[in-house]
N, C-alpha and C positions, 0 to 999 in steps of 0.2 A: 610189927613191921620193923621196929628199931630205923638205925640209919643204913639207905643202901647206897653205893657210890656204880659211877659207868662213867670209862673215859671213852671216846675214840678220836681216828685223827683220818684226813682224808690228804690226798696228793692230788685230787683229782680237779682242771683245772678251769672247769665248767663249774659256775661259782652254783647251780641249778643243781646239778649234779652232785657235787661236795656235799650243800648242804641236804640234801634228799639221804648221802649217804651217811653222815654223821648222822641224822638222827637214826636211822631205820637202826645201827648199829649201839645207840643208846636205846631204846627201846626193847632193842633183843636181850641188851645185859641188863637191866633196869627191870623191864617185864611192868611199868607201868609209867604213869604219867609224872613226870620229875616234879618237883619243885621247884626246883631252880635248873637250869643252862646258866654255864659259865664260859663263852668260847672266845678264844686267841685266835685270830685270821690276820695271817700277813696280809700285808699291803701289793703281794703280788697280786693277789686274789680279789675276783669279785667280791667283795665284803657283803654289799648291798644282795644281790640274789643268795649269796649261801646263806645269812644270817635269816633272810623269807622263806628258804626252801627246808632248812633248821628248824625252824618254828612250826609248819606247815605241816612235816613228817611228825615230830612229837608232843609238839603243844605245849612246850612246859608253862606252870600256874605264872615262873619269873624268867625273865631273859637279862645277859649283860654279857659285857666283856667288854675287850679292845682289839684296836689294830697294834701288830705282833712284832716282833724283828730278831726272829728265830723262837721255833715252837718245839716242843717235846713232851712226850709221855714215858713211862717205862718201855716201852714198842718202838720207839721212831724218835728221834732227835734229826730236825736237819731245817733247811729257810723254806718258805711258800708255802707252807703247808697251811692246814684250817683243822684245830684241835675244839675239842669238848668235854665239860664234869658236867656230869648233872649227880643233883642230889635228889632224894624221895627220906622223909624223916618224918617221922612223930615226937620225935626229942629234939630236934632244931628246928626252929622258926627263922622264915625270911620276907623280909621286903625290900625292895628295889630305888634310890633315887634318884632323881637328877638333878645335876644344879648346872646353870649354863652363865656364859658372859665373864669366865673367870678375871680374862685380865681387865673387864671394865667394873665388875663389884661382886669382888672372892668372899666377902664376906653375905653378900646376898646368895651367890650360887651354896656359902655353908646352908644357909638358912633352910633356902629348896631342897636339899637333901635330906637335911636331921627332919624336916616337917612330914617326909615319907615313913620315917621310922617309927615303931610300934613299940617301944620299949618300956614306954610311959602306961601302955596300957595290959603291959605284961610282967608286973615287977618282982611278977613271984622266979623268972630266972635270976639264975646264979648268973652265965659269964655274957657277956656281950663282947659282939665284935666287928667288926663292918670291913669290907674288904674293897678300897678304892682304889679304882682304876682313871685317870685323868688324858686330856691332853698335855702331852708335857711343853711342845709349843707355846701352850697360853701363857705360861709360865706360872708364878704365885702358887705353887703345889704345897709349899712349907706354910706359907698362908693360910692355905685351905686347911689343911691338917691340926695347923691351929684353930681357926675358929670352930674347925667340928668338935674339937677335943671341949674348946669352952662352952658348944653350944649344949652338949651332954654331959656337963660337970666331968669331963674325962671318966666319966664310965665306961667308954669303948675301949678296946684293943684296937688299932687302923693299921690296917696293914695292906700291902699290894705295889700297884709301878704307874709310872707314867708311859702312856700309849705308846709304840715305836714303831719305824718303819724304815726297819733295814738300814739303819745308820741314816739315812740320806736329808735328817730331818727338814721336813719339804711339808707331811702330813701327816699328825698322827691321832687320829679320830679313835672316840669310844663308843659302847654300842648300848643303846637302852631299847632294851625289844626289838624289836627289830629296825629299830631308826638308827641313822647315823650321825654323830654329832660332835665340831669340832668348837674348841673354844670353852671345852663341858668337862665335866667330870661324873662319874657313876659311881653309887654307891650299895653295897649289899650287906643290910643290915641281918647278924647271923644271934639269934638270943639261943640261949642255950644250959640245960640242965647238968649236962657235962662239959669239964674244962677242953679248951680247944690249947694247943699249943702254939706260941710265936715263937723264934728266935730269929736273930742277924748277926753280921759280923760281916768284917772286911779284910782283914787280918796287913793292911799295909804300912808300911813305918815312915818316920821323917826322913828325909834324908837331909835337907836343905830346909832350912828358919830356925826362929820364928822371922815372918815377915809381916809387914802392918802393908793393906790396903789403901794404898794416898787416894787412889782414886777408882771407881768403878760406875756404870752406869748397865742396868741390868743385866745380861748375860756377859755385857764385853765388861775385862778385866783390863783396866788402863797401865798401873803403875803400881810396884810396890816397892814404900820404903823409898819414895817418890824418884824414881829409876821407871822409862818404861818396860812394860810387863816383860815384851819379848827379849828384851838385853838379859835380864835376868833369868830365862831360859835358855837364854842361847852361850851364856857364860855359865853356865851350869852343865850344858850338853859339851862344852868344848872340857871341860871340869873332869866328866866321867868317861869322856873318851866317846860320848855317845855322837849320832848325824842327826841335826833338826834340820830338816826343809822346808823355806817358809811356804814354799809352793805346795806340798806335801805332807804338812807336819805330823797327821794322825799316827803312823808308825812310831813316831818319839813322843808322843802323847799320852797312845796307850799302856806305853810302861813308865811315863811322869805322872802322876795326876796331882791335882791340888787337893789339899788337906786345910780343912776348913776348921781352928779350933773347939771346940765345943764342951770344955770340963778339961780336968785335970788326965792326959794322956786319950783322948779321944778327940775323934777328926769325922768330919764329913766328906764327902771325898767329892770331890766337883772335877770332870773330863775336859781338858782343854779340848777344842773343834778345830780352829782356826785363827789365822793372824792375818787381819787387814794391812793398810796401805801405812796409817801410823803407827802402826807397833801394839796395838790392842788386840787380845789374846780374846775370842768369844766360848765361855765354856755352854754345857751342856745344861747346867742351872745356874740358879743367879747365885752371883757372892756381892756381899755386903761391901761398901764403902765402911771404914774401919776394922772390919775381919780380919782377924790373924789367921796368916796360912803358910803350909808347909810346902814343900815338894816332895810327895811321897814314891818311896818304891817298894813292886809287891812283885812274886814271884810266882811261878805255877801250880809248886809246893803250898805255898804261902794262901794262896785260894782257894783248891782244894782243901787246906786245912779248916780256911774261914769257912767254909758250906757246912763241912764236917759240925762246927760248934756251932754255927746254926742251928742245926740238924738233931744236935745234943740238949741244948737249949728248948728248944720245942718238944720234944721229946718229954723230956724230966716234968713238963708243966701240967702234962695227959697225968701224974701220978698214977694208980693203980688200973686207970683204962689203955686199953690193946687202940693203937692205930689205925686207920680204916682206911687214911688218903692223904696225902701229901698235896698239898700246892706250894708252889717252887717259883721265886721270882730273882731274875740276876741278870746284870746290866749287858744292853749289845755289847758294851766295850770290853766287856769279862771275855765274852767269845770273843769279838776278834784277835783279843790277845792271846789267848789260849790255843785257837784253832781245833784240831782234833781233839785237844787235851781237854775241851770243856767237856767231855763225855766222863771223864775220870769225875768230874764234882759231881755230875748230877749220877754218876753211879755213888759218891761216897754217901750219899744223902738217902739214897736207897737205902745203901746196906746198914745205917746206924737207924732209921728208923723201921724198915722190914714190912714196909707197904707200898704199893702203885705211887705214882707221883704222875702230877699233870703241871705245864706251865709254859713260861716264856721270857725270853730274853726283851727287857723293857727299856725304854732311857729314862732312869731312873724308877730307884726303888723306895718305895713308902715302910714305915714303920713307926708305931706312936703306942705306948702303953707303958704300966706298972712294969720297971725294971729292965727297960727297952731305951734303945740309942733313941732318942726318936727323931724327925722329921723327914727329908726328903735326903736322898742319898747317889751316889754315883757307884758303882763296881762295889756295891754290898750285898750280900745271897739273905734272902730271904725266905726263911722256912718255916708255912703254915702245917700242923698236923691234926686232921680232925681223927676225934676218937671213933672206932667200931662200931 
């Protein structure tokens, strides 16, 4: 049997209907029972009914995913949609976990997850790799990434996004079977006798720091360089000629973002959202009180390019194995800045690896492993490639 893969994607907006029609359409390409479902359903969508009617139609042995905020296949890029991989292998092994309660004990919700995984009783694989999906809401996502890394001696590759929904962050739940679940993270533990590929990249520069963090309190950015936050955005905007609106500001946002240091010329890249009544700037993930960070600027060119070394990067790590599937993960804020143009990335990522690709625009991207930026990331492309 080897490995088979089956994407499909529905528009349809009957959440009953969708999921009845994603499976029927995995099963046709598939021709048997998956092992895994891996589905992406915007938050426009009935999530609940399609993710029952999903299960119902093809029964896979594992179910997961998240809530979406733009979905795509090689077929269909575009928002509301309800996408699906299943896999069927005799050469990849999967189990499923959950861990809940993140922001009140991340290091318990690690616990619950690594305690699903099989790896311990399977040691004769070569690569391991887990593919988590989180609420990004709950926050503590770099947390998490940590203590899974410690809980399995950093033997995993961890790779994947935190939940989204459509920019509006209001709700962004993930799926274990077919329950819904906020405040949680999922995990798909992948063992495996052949190498699977990761890569990432952001490709954004400094433009503005270093700057030292006087002050921060979890997502809100207070002060930097004991200045508050928004003076020194908005002296930076008047600087490059740019319009910030405090009413407004996501348009001068998505082409600022913060750059979080991390090692000699790499940056984590953290999304401004918002500016309160005192001048506190709340991004998209948390930055540390003492972080140094930049003001980064990236360009169209510039993104496109970073997918591209993703894409390269992942690639190169399959050594002598042919491609089979792509999963593809890069931040709402990429598209909205991009608009039409995010079609050119997730075509460059096609054509350098020369398989199907499945995925989703997420708020924030995960990445953890041997020779990998790692932790939790803002407007970085994430390119998983499973072998043939």
């Amino acid at each position: 049997m080897a490995t088979r893969f089956a994407v499909a994607h529905s528009h349809l907006a009957n959440g009953r209907e969708a999921g009845m029609e994603l499976g029927c359409l995995l099963m046709d390409k598939l021709g048997e029972v998956p092992d895994i479902v891996i589905a992406f359903i915007s938050s426009d969508c009935d999530q609940s009914a399609t993710l029952k009617s999903l299960h119902e139609t093809c029964r896979p042995k594992n179910m997961m995913g998240c809530s979406s905020a733009g979905e795509f296949t090689d077929n269909v890029q575009d928002e509301g949609l309800a996408c699906a991989l299943a896999i069927s292998s005799d050469e990849m092994f999967f189990s499923v976990g959950l861990g809940r309660d993140l922001n009140q004990n991340c290091e318990g919700a690690a616990k619950q997850i690594v305690s699903s995984f099989q790896y311990a009783d399977m040691q004769s694989t070569l690569y391991r790799h887990a593919l988590l999906l989180a609420d990004a809401l709950a926050g503590h996502t770099e947390e998490l990434i940590e203590h899974i890394s410690q809980r399995t001696d950093g033997s995993f590759t961890v790779f994947g996004g935190g939940a989204g929904d459509n920019a509006n962050f209001s709700r962004t739940p993930i799926f274990f079977g077919t329950e819904i679940y906020e405040n949680a993270a999922v995990a798909l533990e992948i063992l495996s006798n052949k190498p699977i590929g990761v890569g990432s990249f952001h490709g954004w520069q400094p433009s503005l720091g270093p700057m030292l963090v006087t002050d921060a309190d979890g997502f809100r950015l207070i002060s930097l360089d004991g200045r508050p936050a928004v003076e020194v955005f908005q002296q930076y905007a008047q600087e490059t000629q740019q319009v910030l609106d405090l009413e407004n500001p996501i348009p001068f946002f998505l082409h600022n973002v913060l750059g979080v240091e991390a090692g000699v010329g790499l940056y984590k890249l953290r999304v401004p959202l918002t500016v309160d009544a005192n001048g506190a700037i709340t991004c998209a993930v948390e930055i540390p009180k003492g972080a140094v960070v930049s003001i980064m600027s990236g360009s169209v060119n510039s993104t496109v390019d970073a997918a591209s070394t993703a894409a390269v990067h992942a690639l190169q790590q399959l050594h002598s194995f042919k491609p089979g599937m792509v999963l593809f993960f890069d931040c709402v804020a990429t598209r909205l800045r991009m608009g039409l143009e995010f079609h050119n990335e997730l075509q460059a990522v096609r054509s350098i690896v020369g398989a199907d690709y499945i995925g989703c625009n997420t708020h924030g991207q995960v990445v953890c492993g041997t020779g990998q930026f790692s932790g939790f990331h803002n407007c970085t492309a994430v390119v998983c490639v499973f072998p043939a």
